[in-house]
C-alpha positions in Angstrom: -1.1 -38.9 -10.4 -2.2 -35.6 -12.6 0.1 -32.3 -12.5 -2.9 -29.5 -12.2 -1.8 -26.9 -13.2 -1.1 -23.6 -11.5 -3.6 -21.4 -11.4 -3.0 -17.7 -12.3 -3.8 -15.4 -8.9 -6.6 -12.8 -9.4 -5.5 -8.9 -9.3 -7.5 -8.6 -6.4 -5.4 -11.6 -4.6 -2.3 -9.7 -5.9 -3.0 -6.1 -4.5 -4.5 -8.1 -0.9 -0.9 -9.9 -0.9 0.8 -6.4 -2.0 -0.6 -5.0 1.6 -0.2 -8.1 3.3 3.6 -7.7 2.8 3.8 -4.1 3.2 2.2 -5.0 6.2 4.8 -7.6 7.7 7.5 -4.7 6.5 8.5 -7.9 4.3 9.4 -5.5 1.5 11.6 -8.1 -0.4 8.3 -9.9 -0.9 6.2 -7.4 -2.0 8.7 -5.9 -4.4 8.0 -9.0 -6.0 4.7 -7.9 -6.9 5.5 -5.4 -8.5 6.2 -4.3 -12.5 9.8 -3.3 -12.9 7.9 0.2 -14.9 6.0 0.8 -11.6 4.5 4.2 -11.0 3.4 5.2 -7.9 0.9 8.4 -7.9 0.4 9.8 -4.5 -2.1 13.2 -4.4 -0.1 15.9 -4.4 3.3 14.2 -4.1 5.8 13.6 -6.6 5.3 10.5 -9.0 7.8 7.6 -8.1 8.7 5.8 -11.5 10.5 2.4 -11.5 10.7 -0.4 -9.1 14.2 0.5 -7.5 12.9 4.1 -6.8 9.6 2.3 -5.2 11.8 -0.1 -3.4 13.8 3.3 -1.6 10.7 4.1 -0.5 9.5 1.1 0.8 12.3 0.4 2.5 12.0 3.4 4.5 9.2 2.3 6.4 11.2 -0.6 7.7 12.6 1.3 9.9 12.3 0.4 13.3 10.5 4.1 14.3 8.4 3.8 10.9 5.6 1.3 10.2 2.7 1.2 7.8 -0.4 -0.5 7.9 -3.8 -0.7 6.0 -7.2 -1.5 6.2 -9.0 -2.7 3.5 -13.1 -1.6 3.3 -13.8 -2.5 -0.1 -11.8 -4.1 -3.0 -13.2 -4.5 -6.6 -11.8 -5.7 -9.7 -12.3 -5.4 -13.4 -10.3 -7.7 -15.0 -6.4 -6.6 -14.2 -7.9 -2.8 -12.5 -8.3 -2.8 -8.9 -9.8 -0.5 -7.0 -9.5 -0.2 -2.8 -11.3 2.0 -0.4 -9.4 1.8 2.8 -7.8 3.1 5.9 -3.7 3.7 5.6 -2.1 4.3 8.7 1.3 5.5 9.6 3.1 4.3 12.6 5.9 7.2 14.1 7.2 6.0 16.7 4.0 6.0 19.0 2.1 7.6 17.0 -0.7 6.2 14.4 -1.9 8.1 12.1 -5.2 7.1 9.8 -6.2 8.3 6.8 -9.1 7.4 4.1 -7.5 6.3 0.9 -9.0 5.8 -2.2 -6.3 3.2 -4.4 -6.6 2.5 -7.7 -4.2 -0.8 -9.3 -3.6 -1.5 -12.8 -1.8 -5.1 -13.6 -0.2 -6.5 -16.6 1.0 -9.9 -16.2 0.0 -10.6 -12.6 2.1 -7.7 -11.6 1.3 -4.2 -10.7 2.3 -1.4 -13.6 0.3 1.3 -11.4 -0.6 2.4 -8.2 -2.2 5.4 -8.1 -3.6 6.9 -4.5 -5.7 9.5 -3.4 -6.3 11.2 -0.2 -7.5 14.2 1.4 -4.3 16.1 3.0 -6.9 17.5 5.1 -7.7 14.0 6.8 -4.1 13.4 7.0 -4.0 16.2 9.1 -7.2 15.1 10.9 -5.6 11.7 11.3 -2.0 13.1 12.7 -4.1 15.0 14.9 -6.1 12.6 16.7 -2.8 9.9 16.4 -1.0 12.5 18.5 -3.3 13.4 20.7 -4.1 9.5 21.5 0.0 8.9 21.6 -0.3 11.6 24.4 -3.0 10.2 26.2 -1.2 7.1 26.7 1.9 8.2 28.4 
């Protein structure tokens, strides 16, 4: 019998198992991803520093009116920076609301240091909009 040994997980596999988790609201889990020096950069919004302040955040959208959920278009890698283009939605209640993202991940040590979005508050308000309207339509 030979031991292999583990292999280390791409950045790419990290960040796709970052959203993956966010995704399942499994927060614990992708906390665990994470750099205890996290920052979190967010267009316009204030800069979240350190992975208990992240965690407050994340854990906010565990709520049972709050959900969050992405979709991934493209995701490159050079060597521990990743960068995503994709669609972030946020769930209120029942409304969705989509917006374009553009995500860029830094890693050291098969965690992520830095996670720095951005976003046009303009297709926020597009995307609130249309998730609205759409909630409405529904009832």
């Amino acid at each position: 019998m030979t031991d292999k040994p583990e292999l280390p997980e791409t950045a790419v596999t990290v960040v796709r198992e970052f959203f993956a988790a966010l995704e399942l609201s499994a927060v614990d889990e992708a906390l665990e991803l994470l750099d205890p020096a996290i920052v979190w950069k967010n267009t316009s919004l204030p800069t979240v520093r350190g992975k208990d302040r992240v965690a407050t955040v994340l854990r906010s959208l565990g709520r049972p009116s709050l959900g969050f959920s992405a979709e991934i278009h493209h995701i490159a890698a050079d060597g521990d920076i990743v960068l995503t283009d994709r669609t972030d939605y946020l769930h209120v209640g029942p409304v969705r609301i989509g917006f374009w993202v553009s995500g860029t991940f830094a890693l050291r040590e098969g965690r992520i240091v830095l996670w720095d979005d951005h976003f046009s508050k303009g297709n926020v308000l597009r995307g609130t909009v249309v998730g609205v309207a759409r909630a409405i339509a529904r009832r």
